[in-house]
C-alpha positions in Angstrom: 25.1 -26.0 2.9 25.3 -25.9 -1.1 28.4 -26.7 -1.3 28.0 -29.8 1.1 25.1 -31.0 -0.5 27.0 -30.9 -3.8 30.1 -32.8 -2.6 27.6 -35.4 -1.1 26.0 -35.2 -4.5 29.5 -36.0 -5.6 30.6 -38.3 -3.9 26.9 -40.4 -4.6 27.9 -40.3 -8.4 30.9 -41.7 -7.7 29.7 -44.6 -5.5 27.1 -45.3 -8.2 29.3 -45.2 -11.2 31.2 -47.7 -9.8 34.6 -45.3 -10.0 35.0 -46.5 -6.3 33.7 -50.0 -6.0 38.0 -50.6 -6.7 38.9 -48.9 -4.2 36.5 -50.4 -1.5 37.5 -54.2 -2.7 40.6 -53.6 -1.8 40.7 -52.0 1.6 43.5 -50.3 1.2 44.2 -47.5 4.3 42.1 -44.9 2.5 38.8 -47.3 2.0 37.6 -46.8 5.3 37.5 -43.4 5.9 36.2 -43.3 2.1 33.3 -45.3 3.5 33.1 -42.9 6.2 32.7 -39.8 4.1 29.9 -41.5 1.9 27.8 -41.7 4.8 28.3 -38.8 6.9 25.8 -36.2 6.8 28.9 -33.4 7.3 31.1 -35.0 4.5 31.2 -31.8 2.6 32.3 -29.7 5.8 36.2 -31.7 5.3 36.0 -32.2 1.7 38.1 -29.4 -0.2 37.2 -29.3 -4.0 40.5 -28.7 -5.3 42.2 -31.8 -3.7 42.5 -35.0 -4.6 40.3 -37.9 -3.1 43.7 -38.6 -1.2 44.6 -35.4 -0.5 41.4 -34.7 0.9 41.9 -38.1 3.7 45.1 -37.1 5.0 43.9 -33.2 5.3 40.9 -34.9 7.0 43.1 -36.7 9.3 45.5 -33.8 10.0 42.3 -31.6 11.4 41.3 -34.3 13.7 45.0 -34.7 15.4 44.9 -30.5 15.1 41.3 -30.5 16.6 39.9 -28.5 13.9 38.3 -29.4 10.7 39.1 -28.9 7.0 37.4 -25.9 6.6 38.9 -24.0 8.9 42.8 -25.1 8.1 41.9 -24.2 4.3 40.8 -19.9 6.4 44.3 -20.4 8.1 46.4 -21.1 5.2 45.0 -18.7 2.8 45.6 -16.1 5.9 49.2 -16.9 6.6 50.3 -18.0 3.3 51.4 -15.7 0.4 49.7 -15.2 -3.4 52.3 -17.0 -4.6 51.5 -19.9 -2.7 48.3 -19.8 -3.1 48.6 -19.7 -7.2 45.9 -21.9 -8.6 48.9 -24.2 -10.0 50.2 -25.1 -6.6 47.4 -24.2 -4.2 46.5 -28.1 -3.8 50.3 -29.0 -2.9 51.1 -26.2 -0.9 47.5 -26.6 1.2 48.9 -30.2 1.7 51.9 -29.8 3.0 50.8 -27.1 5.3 48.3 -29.2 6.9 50.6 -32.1 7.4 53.7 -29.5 9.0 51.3 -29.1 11.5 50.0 -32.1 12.1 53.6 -33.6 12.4 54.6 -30.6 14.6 51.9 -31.6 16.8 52.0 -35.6 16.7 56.0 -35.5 17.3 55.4 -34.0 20.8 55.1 -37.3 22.3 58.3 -39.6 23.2 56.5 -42.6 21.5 55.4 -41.5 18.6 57.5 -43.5 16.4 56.0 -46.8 17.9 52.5 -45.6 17.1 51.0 -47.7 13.2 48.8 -44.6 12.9 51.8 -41.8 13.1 53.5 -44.8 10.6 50.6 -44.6 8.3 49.9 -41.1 8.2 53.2 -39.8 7.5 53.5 -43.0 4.9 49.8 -41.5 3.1 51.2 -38.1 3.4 53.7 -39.0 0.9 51.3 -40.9 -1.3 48.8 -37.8 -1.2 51.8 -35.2 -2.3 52.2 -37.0 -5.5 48.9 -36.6 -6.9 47.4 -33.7 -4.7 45.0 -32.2 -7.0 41.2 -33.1 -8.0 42.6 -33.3 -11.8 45.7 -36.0 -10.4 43.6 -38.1 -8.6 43.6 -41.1 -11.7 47.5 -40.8 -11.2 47.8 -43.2 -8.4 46.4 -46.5 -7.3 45.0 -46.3 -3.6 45.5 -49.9 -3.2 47.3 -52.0 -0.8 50.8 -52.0 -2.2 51.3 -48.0 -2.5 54.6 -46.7 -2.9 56.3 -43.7 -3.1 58.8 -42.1 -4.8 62.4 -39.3 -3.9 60.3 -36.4 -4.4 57.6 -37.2 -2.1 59.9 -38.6 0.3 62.3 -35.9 0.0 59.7 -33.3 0.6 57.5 -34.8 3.7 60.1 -37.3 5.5 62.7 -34.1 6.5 59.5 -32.7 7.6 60.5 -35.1 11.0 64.1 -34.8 11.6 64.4 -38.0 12.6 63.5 -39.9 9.6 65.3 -37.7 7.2 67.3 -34.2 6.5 67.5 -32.3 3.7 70.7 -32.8 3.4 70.9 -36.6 3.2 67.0 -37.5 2.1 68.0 -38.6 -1.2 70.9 -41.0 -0.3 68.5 -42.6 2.3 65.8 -43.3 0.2 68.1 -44.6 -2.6 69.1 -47.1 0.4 65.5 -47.9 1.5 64.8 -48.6 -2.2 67.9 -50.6 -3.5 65.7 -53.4 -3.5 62.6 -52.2 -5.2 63.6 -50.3 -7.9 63.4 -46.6 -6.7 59.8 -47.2 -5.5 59.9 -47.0 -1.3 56.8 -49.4 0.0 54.9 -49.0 3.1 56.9 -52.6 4.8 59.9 -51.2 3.8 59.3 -47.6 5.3 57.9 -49.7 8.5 60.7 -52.0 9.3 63.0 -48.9 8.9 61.0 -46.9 11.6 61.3 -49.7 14.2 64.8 -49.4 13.5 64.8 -46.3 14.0 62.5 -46.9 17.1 64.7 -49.6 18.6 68.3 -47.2 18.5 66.7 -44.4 20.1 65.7 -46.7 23.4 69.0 -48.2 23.4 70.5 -44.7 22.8 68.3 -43.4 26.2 69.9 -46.8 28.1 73.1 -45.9 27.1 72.9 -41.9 28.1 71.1 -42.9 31.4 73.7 -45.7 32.1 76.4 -45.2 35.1 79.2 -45.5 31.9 81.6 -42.3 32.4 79.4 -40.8 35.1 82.2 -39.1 36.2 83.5 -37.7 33.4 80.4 -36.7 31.2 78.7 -34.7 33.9 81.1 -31.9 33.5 79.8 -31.0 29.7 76.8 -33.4 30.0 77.8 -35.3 27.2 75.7 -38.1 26.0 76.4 -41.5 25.2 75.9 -42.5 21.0 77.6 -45.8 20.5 79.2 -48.4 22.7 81.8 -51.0 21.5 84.1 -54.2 22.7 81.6 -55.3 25.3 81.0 -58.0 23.4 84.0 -60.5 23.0 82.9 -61.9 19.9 83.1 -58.3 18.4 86.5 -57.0 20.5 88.2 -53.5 20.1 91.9 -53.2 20.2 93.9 -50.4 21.1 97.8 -50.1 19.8 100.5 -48.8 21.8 103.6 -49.0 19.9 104.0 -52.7 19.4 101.9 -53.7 22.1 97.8 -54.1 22.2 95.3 -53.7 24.8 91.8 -55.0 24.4 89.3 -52.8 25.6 85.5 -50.3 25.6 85.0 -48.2 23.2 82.7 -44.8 23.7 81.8 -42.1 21.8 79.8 -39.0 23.1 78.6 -36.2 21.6 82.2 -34.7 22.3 84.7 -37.0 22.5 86.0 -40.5 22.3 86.3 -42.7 25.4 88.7 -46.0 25.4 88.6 -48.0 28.7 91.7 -50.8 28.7 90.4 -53.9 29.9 92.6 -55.7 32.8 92.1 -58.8 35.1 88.7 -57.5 36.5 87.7 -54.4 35.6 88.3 -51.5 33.3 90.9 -48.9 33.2 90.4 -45.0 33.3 89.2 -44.5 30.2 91.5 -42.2 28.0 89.7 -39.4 26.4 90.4 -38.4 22.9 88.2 -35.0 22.3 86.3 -34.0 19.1 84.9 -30.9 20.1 88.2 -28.5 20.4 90.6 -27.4 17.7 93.1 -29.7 18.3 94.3 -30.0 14.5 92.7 -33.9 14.9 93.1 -35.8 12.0 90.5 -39.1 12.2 91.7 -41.7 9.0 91.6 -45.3 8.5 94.8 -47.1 9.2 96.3 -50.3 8.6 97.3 -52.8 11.4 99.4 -55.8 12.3 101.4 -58.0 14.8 104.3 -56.3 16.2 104.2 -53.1 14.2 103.5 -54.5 10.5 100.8 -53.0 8.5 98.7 -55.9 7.3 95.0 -55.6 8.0 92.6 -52.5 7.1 90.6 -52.6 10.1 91.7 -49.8 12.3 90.9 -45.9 12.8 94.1 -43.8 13.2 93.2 -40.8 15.9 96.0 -37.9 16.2 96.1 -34.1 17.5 98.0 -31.7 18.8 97.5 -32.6 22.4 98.9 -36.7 22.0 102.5 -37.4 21.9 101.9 -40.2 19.7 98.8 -40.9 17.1 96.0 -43.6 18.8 95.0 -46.6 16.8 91.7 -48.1 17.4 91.2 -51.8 15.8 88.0 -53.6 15.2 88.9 -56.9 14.0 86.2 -59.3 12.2 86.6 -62.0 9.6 85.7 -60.6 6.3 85.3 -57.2 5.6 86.3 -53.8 7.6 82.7 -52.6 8.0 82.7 -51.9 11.5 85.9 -50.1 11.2 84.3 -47.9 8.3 81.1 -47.1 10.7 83.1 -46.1 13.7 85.4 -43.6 11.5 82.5 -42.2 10.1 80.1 -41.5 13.3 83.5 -40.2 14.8 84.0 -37.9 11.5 80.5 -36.3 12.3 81.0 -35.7 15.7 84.3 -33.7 14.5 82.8 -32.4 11.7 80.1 -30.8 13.5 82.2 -29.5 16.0 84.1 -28.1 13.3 81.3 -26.5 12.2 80.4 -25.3 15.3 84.2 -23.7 16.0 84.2 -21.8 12.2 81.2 -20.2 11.9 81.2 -19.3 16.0 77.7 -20.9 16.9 76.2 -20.7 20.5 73.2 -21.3 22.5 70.5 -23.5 20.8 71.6 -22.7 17.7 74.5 -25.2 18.9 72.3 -27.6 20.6 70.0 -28.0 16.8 73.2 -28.7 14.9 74.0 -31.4 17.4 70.9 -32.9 17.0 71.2 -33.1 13.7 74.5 -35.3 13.7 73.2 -36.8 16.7 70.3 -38.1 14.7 71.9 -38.9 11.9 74.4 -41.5 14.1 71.0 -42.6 14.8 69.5 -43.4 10.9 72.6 -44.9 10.6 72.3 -47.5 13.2 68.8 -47.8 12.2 70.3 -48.5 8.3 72.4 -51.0 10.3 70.0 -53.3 11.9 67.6 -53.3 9.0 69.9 -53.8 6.3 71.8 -56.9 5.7 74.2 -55.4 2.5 77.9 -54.8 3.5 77.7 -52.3 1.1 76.2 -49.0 2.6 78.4 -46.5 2.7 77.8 -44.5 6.4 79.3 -41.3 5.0 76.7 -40.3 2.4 73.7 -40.6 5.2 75.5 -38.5 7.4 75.5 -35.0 6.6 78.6 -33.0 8.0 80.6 -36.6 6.2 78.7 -35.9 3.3 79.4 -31.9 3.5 83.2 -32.7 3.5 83.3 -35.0 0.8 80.6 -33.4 -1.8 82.2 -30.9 -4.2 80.6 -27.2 -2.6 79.8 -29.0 0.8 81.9 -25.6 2.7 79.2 -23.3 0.6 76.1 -25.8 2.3 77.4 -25.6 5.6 78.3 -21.5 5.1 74.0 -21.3 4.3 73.3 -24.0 7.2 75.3 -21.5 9.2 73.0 -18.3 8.1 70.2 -19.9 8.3 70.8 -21.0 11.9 72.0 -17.5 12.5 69.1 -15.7 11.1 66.8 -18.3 13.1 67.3 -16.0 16.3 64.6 -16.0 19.0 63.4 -12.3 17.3 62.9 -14.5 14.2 61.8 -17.3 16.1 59.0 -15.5 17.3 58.1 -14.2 14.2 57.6 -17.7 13.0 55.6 -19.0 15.9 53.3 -16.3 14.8 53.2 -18.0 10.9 51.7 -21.3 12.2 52.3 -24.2 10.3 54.3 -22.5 7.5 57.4 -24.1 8.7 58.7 -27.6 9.7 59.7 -28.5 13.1 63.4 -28.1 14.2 65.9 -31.1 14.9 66.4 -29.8 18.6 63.0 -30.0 19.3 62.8 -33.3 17.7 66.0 -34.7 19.8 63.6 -33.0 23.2 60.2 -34.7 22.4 62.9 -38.3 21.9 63.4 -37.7 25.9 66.9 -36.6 25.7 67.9 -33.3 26.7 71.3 -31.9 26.6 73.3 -28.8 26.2 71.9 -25.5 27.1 68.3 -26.9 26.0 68.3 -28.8 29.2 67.7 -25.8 31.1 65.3 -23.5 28.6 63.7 -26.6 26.7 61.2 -24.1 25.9 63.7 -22.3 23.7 63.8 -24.9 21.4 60.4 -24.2 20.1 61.2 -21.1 18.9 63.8 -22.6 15.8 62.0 -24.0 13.0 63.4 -26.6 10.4 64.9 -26.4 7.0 61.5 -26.6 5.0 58.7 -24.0 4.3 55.4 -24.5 2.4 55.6 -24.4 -0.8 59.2 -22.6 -1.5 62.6 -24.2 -2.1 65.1 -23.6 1.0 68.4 -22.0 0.5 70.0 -25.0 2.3 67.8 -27.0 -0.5 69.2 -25.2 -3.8 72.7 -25.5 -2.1 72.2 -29.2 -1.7 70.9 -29.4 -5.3 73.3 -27.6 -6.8 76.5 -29.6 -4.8 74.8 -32.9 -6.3 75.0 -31.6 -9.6 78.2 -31.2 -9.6 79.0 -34.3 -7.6 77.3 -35.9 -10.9 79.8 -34.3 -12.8 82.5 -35.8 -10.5 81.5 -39.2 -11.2 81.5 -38.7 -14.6 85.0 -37.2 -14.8 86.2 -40.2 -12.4 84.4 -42.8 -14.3 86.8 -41.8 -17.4 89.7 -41.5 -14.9 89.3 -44.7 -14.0 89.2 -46.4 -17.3 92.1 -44.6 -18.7 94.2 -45.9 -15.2 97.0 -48.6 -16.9 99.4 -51.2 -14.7 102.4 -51.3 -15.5 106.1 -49.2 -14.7 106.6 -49.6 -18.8 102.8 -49.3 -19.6 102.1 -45.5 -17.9 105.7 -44.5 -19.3 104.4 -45.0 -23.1 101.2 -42.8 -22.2 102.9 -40.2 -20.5 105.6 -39.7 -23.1 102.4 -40.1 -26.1 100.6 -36.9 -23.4 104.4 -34.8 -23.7 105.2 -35.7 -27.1 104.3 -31.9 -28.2 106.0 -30.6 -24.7 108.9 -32.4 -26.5 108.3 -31.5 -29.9 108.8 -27.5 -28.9 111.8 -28.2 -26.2 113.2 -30.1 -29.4 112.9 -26.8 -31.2 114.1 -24.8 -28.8 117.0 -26.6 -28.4 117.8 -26.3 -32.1 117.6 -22.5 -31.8 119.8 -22.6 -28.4 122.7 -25.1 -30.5 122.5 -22.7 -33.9 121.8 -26.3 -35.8 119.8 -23.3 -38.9 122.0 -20.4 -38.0 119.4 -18.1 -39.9 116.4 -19.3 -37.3 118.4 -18.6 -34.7 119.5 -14.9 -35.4 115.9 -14.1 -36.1 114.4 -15.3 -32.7 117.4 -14.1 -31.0 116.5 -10.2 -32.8 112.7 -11.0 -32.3 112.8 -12.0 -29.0 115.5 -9.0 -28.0 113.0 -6.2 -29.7 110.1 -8.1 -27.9 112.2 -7.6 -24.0 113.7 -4.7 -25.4 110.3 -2.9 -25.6 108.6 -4.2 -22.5 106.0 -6.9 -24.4 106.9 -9.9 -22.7 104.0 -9.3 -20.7 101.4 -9.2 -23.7 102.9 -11.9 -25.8 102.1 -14.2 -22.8 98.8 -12.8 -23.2 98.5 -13.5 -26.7 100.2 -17.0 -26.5 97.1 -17.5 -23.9 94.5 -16.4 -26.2 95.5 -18.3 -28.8 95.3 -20.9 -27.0 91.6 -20.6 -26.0 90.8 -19.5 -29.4 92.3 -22.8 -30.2 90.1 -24.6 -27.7 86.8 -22.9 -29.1 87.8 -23.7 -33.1 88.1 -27.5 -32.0 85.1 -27.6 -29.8 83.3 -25.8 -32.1 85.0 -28.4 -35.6 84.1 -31.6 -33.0 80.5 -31.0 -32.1 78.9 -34.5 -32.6 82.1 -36.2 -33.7 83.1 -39.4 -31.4 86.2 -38.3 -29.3 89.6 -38.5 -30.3 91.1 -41.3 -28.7 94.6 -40.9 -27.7 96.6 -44.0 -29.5 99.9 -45.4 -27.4 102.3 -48.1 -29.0 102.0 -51.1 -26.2 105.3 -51.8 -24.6 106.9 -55.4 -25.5 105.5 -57.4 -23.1 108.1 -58.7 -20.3 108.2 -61.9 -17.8 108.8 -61.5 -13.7 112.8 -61.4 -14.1 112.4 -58.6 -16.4 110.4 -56.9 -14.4 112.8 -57.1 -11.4 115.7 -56.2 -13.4 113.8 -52.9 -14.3 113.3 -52.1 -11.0 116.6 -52.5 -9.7 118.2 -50.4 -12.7 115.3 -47.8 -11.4 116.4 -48.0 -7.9 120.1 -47.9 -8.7 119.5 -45.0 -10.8 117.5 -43.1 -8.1 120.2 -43.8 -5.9 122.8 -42.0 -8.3 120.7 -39.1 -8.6 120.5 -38.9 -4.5 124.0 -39.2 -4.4 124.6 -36.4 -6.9 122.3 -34.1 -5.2 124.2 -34.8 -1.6 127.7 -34.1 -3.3 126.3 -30.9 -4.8 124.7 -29.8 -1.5 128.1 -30.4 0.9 130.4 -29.1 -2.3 128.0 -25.8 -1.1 129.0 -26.1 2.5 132.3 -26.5 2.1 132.5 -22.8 -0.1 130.2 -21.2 2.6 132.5 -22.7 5.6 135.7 -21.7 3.4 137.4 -25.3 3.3 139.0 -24.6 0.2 139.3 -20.9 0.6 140.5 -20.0 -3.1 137.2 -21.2 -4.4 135.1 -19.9 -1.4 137.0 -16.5 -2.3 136.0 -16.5 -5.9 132.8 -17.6 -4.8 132.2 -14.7 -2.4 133.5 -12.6 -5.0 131.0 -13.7 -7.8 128.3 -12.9 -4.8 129.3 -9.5 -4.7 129.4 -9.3 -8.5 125.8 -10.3 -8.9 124.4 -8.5 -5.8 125.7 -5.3 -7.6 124.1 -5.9 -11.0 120.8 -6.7 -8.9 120.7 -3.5 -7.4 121.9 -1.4 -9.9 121.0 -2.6 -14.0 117.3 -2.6 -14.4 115.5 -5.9 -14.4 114.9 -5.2 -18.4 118.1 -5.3 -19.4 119.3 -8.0 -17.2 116.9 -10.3 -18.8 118.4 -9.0 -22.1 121.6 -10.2 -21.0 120.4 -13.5 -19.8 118.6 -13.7 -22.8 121.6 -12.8 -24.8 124.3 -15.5 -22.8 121.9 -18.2 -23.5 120.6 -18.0 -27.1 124.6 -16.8 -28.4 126.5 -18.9 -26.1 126.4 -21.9 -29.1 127.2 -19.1 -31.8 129.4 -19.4 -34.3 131.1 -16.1 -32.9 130.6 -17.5 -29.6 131.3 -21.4 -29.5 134.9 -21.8 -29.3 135.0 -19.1 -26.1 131.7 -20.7 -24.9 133.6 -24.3 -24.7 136.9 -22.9 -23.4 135.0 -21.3 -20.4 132.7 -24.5 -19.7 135.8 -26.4 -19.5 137.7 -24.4 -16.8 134.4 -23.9 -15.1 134.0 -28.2 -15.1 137.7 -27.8 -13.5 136.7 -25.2 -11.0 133.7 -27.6 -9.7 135.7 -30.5 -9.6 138.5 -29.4 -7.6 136.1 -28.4 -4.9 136.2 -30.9 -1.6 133.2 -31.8 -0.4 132.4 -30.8 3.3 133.1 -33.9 5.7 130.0 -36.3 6.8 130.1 -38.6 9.8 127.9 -41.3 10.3 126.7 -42.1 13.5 124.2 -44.4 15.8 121.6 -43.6 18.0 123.6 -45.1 20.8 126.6 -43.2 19.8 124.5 -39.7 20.1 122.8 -40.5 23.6 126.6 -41.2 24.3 127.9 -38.4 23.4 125.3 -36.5 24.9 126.0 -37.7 28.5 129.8 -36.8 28.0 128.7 -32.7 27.7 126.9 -33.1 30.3 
C-alpha cells in the first residue's frame, strides 16, 4: 500500500507540475492509458519504479493480454532470469523485453493477428518503450503523435515475430522501410508494411488451398509461394532451343513447376526440383529471337537430371525486375534445401528452417506491393540469398545449424519451463498463419517446443555471427569502392597500368637475364658460386624463408614510415589517344597475333604425336632414347645435385667457356625440331561423321 500510495503521489506531482499537460494535448497512443493511471485507485499495483512512463504502458498492456498484472510479471522475471540480467544497468531493458516475448508469444496464436490496430500498435510502442526504458530515459523521447523508431529497437523487438523480421535480415529491412525518412521507421510506414504483409499471406493460403498441381504436390505436400504468367499483360516464356512456349509459372516450397500453355488449356507442368542434390545451378541469363542473346530478362535453370539447361523469361518494358525477384525466391528455396542437405536436418528442425525462407518470400512480396522503387534488391531481405553472398555467411548458417540442433525437444522442454525468456519460433509462427506443412502437419504441437533466435537480455550466437559477417561485408564495400574507381576502358589504357604494376617484376627478370647472358662476367660467377654453395648445402628452403621475411619486414617499415601520410598514388603515362580505325586495326593485329600463337601451339602439340606414333622414327628413336636417359638420372642422382646441374646448364650455358658450344648445340637442336613432320590432321563435317558412322555399322 506504501508504495502505491507513493506512485499515486507521483504521478499527482506530475499532473500538477504540468510535466504531462504535453503529453495529454496531444493524444498520442500513450495519453489515454496515462489518463487512466492518474485516476485509478490501483495505479501503483502496474506501475514499476524503475521503468520509464512508457515502459511502464506497454508492460501494463502486456499483463492484460497475459492476464496478470505488473507485479506479478516483475516475481516471474526476477525468478527465471539470471543476476546478470537483472544487473541494475539493464534490469529496465531486460524486464521489457521479457514482458513483451510473452505477450507476442501469446497474441501470435491467432490467424488474424496481423489485421488487428491494437497488435499493430503494441508491437509499434514496444519499440518506442525499448529505446528509453528506464525511469532516468524517460525525457529521451517525445510520446507524441509522430513517434519513430530507430535499427536497434526494430532489430531487437520486430524478429521477436518471425514474420515481420529475422535476425538475419532486420537490418536490411528497416534500411528499406526507412529509405524515405532518413533512418527513422514511423508508425504509417510500419502500418502499410503490415497490411502488406497481411494481404500476401491470404493470397499465399488461396494459392496452397487452390486445385493448382493437386496431383503432384500431395505426394511431399508442397505448398504453393508464387504464381506467374496468368496474367497476359505480365507473360512467362519458356525456351526450348530456338523455339518459345508461353506458359504458368509455380514455385513450391520444393520445386519449380512450368505448365506450357496450348489452344485451351495447360500442359503437364514440367517440374524442375530444388530440394535434391542435383548439382542445380539457378543464374540469370540473357535471351533473344531465334537463339541470340539480347535481353537480360531470363533465369537460366540447369542440373544433373536435364539434358539441356531450362530458360525461364519474364519479359516487361523497362527493367528486369521481375526476372531478378523470381531468381532470387528460387535461390532461397535452393539455398535452404541446401542447407537442409549439408548439415543433415530432419523433423521440425526442417519444417522451422522452411518457415523461415518461406516467410521471407513472404516480406518480400510484402516489400513488393508497398514499395514503388525498382531498386530493392530481393537478395539482401532474404536470408539463405544473403548467407551466400555475405563474406562468412557458411560460418552463420554452420551456428543456425547448432542452434537448431541443440533446440531438440529435451531442450525444448527445458525452455518451456523458462517462460518468456525466449522468442517464439518461425514454425510456430508459419502454424498460428493457418498453414501447416511438413511433418508439423501431423505433431503441430511439436512446434511449440523450438524457441526463436532471441533471448532476454543476451546477444545470440546467430546475432554476433551476423554482426561480425556485416563487418566485414563493410570492409568489402570499401575494398570494391576503390576497385571500382581504379577500373580504366580501354585495350591501350589497362596495358599502361599493368606494365606501371610489373615494372619491378621486370626490373629483376631484366637482371636476371643479365646474369643468365654474362653481360658483367664478374656478377655472374659470384651468383653462379653463391647460389651453387646455397643448393649445395640444402638452404634453398631458408633463403625462401628469409626472402619472405624480408618482405613483411618491408611491409611493416612502410606502414609504420606512412602512418598519416595521403597514399601513394600509382602514376601511369596516358596512352596517345586513338580514333575508331585505330582502334580496329589494333584489334585485328591482336587477333591475328593470337591466331599465330594457336597455330604455334597446335604444330608443337602434333610435332609430339608424330615422335610418340614413330612417323619419323630416327627422331622418335632419339626421342625414346633421351626418355630413358632422363628416367635414369631421376631415379638414381639425388634431387640436390640435379638441381645443381640444372642450375649449372642454365647460369654457364652463355659463358665465355661455354658460348661458342652452347650456340653450336642450339643450332643442331633448331635442325632436329625442324626436320620433324607434324602428325596428319583431317578436317571433317558433322554430316561427314554421322556418315561415316552408318558405314561401320
Amino acid at each position: 500500500m506504501a508504495l502505491a500510495s507513493r506512485t499515486r503521489r507521483m504521478l499527482e506531482a506530475l499532473v500538477r507540475e504540468g510535466s504531462l499537460n504535453w503529453l495529454l494535448s496531444r493524444r498520442s497512443s500513450f495519453s489515454e492509458e496515462f489518463e487512466e493511471l492518474e485516476s485509478s485507485p490501483s495505479a501503483g499495483n502496474n506501475w514499476i519504479p524503475e521503468l520509464s512512463p512508457a515502459a511502464n504502458i506497454v508492460v501494463r498492456r502486456c499483463s492484460r493480454i497475459l492476464e496478470t498484472s505488473s507485479s506479478e510479471l516483475q516475481e516471474s522475471f526476477n525468478t527465471e532470469a539470471s543476476d546478470s540480467i537483472k544487473h541494475k544497468s539493464r534490469y529496465a531493458r531486460n524486464f521489457l523485453e521479457y514482458c513483451c516475448f510473452r505477450a507476442l508469444a501469446l497474441s501470435t496464436q491467432g490467424m488474424g493477428h496481423l489485421a488487428d490496430k491494437k497488435f499493430r500498435r503494441l508491437t509499434f510502442d514496444m519499440m518506442v518503450a525499448w529505446e528509453a526504458p528506464a525511469a532516468a530515459s524517460q525525457s529521451l523521447i517525445n510520446l507524441d503523435d509522430d513517434l519513430s523508431i530507430g535499427i536497434e529497437a526494430f532489430s531487437r523487438i520486430a524478429p521477436a515475430v518471425p514474420i515481420i523480421a529475422n535476425v538475419i535480415i532486420c537490418e536490411n529491412l528497416f534500411e528499406v522501410l526507412t529509405i524515405s525518412t532518413g533512418g527513422r521507421l514511423h508508425f504509417s510506414i510500419y502500418e502499410k508494411y503490415l497490411n502488406g504483409l497481411e494481404r500476401v499471406i491470404k493470397k499465399m493460403k488461396s494459392q496452397s488451398e487452390s486445385s493448382l498441381l493437386s496431383a503432384v504436390r500431395s505426394t511431399r505436400g508442397e505448398k504453393i509461394l508464387e504464381v506467374d504468367g496468368t496474367v497476359t499483360t505480365q507473360p512467362v516464356l519458356e525456351h526450348v532451343g530456338i523455339s518459345t512456349w508461353p506458359g504458368r509459372l509455380i514455385l513450391t516450397d520444393h520445386a519449380l513447376y512450368f505448365e506450357a500453355l496450348r489452344v485451351v488449356s495447360y500442359d503437364k507442368p514440367k517440374s524442375y526440383d530444388l530440394s535434391d542434390d542435383l548439382k542445380q545451378t539457378v543464374k540469370p541469363e540473357l535471351t533473344g529471337p531465334w537463339g541470340t542473346r539480347l535481353f537480360d530478362k531470363a533465369v537460366l535453370y540447369k542440373s544433373i537430371s536435364l539434358s539441356e539447361p531450362a530458360i525461364i523469361e519474364f519479359p516487361e518494358l523497362k527493367g528486369h525486375t521481375r526476372r531478378d525477384y523470381w531468381l532470387a525466391v528460387i535461390r532461397e528455396i535452393l539455398y535452404v534445401h541446401r542447407f537442409i542437405n549439408k548439415f543433415h536436418i530432419t523433423g521440425i528442425e526442417k519444417d522451422d528452417a522452411l518457415s523461415k525462407a518461406i516467410l521471407g518470400i513472404l516480406r518480400v512480396q510484402a516489400i513488393q506491393e508497398i514499395s514503388s522503387s525498382s531498386t530493392v534488391c530481393f537478395e539482401s531481405l532474404l536470408m539463405f540469398n544473403l548467407c551466400d553472398k555475405l563474406p562468412g555467411g557458411d560460418l552463420i548458417l554452420e551456428t543456425l545449424a547448432n542452434m537448431s540442433s541443440s533446440r531438440g525437444l529435451d531442450w525444448g522442454n527445458n525452455i518451456v519451463a523458462s517462460g518468456g525468456m525466449y522468442s517464439i519460433s518461425a514454425l510456430t509462427t508459419v502454424l498460428n498463419l493457418g498453414v501447416m506443412f511438413g511433418s508439423s502437419s501431423n505433431n503441430p504441437s511439436e512446434a511449440g517446443l523450438l524457441v526463436g533466435e532471441l533471448a532476454v537480455g543476451e546477444m545470440s550466437s546467430l546475432k554476433r555471427a551476423v554482426k561480425e559477417s556485416r563487418e566485414n561485408y563493410k570492409k568489402v564495400v570499401l575494398a570494391q569502392e576503390t576497385v571500382n574507381g581504379v577500373k580504366a576502358d580501354g585495350i591501350d589504357t589497362n596495358l599502361a597500368v599493368m606494365k606501371e604494376l610489373l615494372l619491378p617484376v621486370m626490373e629483376v627478370g631484366k637482371w636476371l637475364l643479365s646474369l643468365v647472358y654474362w653481360d658483367d662476367p664478374l656478377k655472374s660467377l659470384l651468383f653462379s658460386l653463391i647460389s651453387t654453395f646455397i643448393i649445395f648445402r640444402g638452404w634453398l628452403g631458408y633463403t625462401l624463408a628469409l626472402t619472405l621475411v624480408l618482405i613483411a619486414i618491408f611491409m611493416v617499415v612502410t606502414r609504420f614510415c606512412n602512418q598519416g601520410r595521403p597514399l601513394v598514388e600509382l602514376k601511369v603515362m596516358a596512352p596517345p589517344s586513338t580514333n575508331t580505325m585505330e582502334q580496329l586495326l589494333a584489334v585485328q593485329n591482336a587477333i591475328s597475333q593470337a591466331e599465330q600463337l594457336v597455330q604455334d601451339g597446335n604444330i608443337v602439340l602434333l610435332k609430339f604425336r608424330a615422335l610418340l606414333l614413330s612417323i619419323f622414327p630416327q627422331a622418335s628413336d632419339r626421342f625414346a632414347a633421351l626418355l630413358v636417359f632422363m628416367a635414369l638420372i631421376l631415379a638414381l642422382v639425388p634431387s640436390k645435385f640435379m638441381l645443381l646441374v640444372v642450375f649449372w646448364e642454365t647460369f654457364t650455358r652463355y659463358s665465355p667457356l661455354r658460348k661458342a658450344s652452347t650456340e653450336r648445340w642450339m643450332r643442331r637442336l633448331r635442325e632436329w625440331w625442324f626436320s620433324i613432320p607434324a602428325a596428319p590432321v583431317v578436317l571433317e563435317t558433322q554430316k561427314q561423321k554421322e556418315k561415316d558412322a552408318k558405314k561401320r555399322k
